[in-house]
TILUMMI-57235 format. One record per residue (C-alpha): residue in one letter; y negated, x negated, z negated. Coordinates in steps of 0.1 Angstrom, whole numbers, plus 5000, padded with zeros to 4 digits. Layout:
BEGIN
AYXZ
...
//
This chain:
BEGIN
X231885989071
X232785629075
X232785659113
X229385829113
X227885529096
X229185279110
X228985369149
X224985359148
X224984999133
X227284909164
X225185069187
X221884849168
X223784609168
X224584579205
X220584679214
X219784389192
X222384149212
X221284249245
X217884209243
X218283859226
X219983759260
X217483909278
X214183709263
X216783389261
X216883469299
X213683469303
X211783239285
X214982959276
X213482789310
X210382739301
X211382619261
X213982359277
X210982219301
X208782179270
X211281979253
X212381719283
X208581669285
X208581639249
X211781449245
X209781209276
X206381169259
X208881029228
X210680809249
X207480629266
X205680619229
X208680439218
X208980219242
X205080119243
X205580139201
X208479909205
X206179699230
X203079679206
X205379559175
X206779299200
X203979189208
X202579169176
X205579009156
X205278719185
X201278699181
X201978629143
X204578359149
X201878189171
X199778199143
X202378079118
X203077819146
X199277709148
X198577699111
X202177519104
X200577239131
X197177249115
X198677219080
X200976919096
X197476779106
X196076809077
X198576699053
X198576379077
X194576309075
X194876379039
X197376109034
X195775859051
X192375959032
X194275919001
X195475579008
X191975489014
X190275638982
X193175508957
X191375128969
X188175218979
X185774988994
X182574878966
X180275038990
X182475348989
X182375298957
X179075268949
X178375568970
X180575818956
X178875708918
X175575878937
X174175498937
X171875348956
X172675048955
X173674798983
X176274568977
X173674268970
X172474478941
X175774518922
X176174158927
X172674078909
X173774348883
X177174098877
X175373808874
X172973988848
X175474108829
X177373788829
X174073638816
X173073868789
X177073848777
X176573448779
X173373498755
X175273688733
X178073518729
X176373188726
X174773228691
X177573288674
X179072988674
X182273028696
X181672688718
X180572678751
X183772728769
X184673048752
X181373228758
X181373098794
X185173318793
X183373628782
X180473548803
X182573608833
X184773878819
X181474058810
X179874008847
X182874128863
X183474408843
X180274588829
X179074648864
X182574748871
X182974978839
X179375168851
X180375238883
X183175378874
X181875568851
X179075718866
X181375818900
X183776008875
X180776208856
X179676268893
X183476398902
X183376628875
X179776818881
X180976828918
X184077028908
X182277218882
X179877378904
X181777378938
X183177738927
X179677858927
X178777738962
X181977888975
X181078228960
X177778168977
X179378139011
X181778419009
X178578658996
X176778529031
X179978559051
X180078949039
X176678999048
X176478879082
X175478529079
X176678299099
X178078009086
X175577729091
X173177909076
X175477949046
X175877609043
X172277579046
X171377799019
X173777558992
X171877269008
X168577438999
X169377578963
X172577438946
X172777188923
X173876818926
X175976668938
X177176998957
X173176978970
X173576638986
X176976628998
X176176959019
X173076799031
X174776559046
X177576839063
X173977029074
X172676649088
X176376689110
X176277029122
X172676889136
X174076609149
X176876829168
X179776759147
X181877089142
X182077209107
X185577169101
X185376789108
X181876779090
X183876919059
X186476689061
X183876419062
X183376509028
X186776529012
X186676129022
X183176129002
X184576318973
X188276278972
X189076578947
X191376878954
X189077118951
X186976948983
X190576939004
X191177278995
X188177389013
X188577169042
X191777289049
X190877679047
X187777559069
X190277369094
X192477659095
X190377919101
X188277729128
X191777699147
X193577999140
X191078269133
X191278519105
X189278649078
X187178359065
X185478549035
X188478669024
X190578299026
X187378159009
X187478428981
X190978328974
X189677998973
X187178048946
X189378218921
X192177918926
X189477648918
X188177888888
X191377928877
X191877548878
X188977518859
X190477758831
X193577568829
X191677178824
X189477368800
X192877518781
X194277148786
X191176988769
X191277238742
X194877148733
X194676768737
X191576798715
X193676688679
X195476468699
X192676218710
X191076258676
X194276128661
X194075818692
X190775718685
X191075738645
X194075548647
X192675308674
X189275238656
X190575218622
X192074838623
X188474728635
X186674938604
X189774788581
X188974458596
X184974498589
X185774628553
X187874298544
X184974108561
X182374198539
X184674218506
X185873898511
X184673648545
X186373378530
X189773518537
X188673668572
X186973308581
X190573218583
X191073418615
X188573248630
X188972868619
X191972798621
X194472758656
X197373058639
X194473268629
X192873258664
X196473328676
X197273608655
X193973728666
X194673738704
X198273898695
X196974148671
X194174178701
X197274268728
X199274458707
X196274708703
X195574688735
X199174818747
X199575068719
X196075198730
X197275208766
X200275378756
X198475628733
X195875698764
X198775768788
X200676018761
X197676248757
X196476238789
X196876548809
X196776568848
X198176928872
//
């Protein structure tokens, strides 16, 4: 019964064998071609893979190469511009307050100002010699003092609305525009002193200055980061190529963010310069107070040689601790 069963399965078994051999005969030929033409394709597409990837990894360490000598460039002209703006020339000066004033000018506004402190001074009985001091401490520096201040208020709209001129070239760099025409557009339509400063960079390009060097022009007008930021992502991208929009969006969320973090610093050092000014004022209102309780004992400041010493000392000492109290509170990144 056994044998019955199990001699048909041999026999299948054997039909099944034999015609295996005979299709591997016959088609194995054909199968092993397909695959050495196969196995060949892979070999070429790796090779011209392997090809592609070399010549990619050595066209990005030219570009490293090239932007590591532009930053090098850079980072050179930026120290030298530096140098210059830390002792800038009165004209500089003068221009970066957004004055226009010639340097004749500033010298009638000293002598002014030396002659309206004179007048003060005068009438109130300190002697000729003393208000011809303050006289020339007031012409020197109340003109000085101005310009100062009026270039720093001009810093900070600069860097306030600089963002929003960026944004504006990246928008016009995504559309198509080219970009003089961006820069022509913040000429047109932002506000100062971003309007004027690109005005000028426009008055370049016409003259045939490239952008990159009309830019740069402008970091030694307005020598703040957020101006040598942009010059070198201008420099860069002139030299090396790349994605200008996209290094210029980066751009404008950095200065945004830097604009978040001195607004967080000015929030916190808020209490702190209240607490400097109350405690810097307060000897002068103390001082005042005593005056007009009791002149008589105050006259003695002024009268008297050790008054008028303890005066000038009193004078320095508040002068230092106000110095020192300025440098504590005062927040730079």
């Amino acid at each position: 019964m056994l044998t019955s069963l199990l001699f048909p399965a041999f026999v299948f078994l054997l039909a099944s064998s034999s015609m295996g051999g005979l299709m591997m005969v016959a088609f194995y030929p054909r199968v092993a071609k397909a695959s050495a033409y196969r196995q060949r394709f892979e070999r070429i597409a790796a090779v011209a893979e392997r090809k592609q990837s070399d010549r990619t990894e050595e066209d990005g360490r030219d570009r490293r190469r090239s932007v590591e000598k532009t930053l090098r460039e850079i980072e050179a002209k930026h120290q030298a511009n530096a140098r210059k703006s830390r002792r800038p020339s009165l004209a500089g000066r003068i221009r970066q307050a957004g004055l226009h004033w010639s340097t004749r000018t500033y010298f009638f506004a000293c002598a002014g100002a030396a002659l309206a402190t004179w007048s003060v001074m005068l009438p109130l009985g300190l002697g000729p010699l003393v208000a011809v001091g303050f006289a020339i401490a007031g012409g020197l520096l109340l003109p000085h003092a101005y310009v100062s201040q009026k270039r720093k208020a001009r810093f900070a709209r600069f860097a306030a609305e600089f963002p929003n001129a960026v944004d504006v070239i990246v928008r016009g760099l995504k559309a198509g525009l080219p970009m003089g025409d961006c820069l022509r557009v913040i000429a047109a339509e932002a506000q100062e002193p971003v309007k004027s400063e690109f005005v000028t960079i426009a008055q370049d390009q016409t003259l045939g200055i490239p952008v990159d060097e009309a830019v740069q022009r402008m970091c030694e007008r307005i020598p703040l980061p957020e101006a040598s930021f942009f010059a070198i992502v201008i420099a860069i991208q002139s030299r090396t190529g790349g994605s200008l929009s996209e290094a210029l969006g980066n751009l404008s969320k950095v200065l945004r963010e830097r604009k978040k973090m001195k607004s967080k610093i000015k929030a916190m050092s808020a209490e702190a310069k209240s607490s400097a000014g109350i405690i810097g004022a307060l000897p002068v209102f103390v001082a005042g107070a005593v005056y007009l309780t009791s002149p008589d004992y105050m006259m003695l400041l002024f009268a008297t040689l050790t008054g008028k010493l303890v005066l000038v000392g009193c004078g320095l000492w508040m002068a230092i601790g106000i110095l020192v109290m300025r440098k504590m509170i005062n927040f730079d990144f």
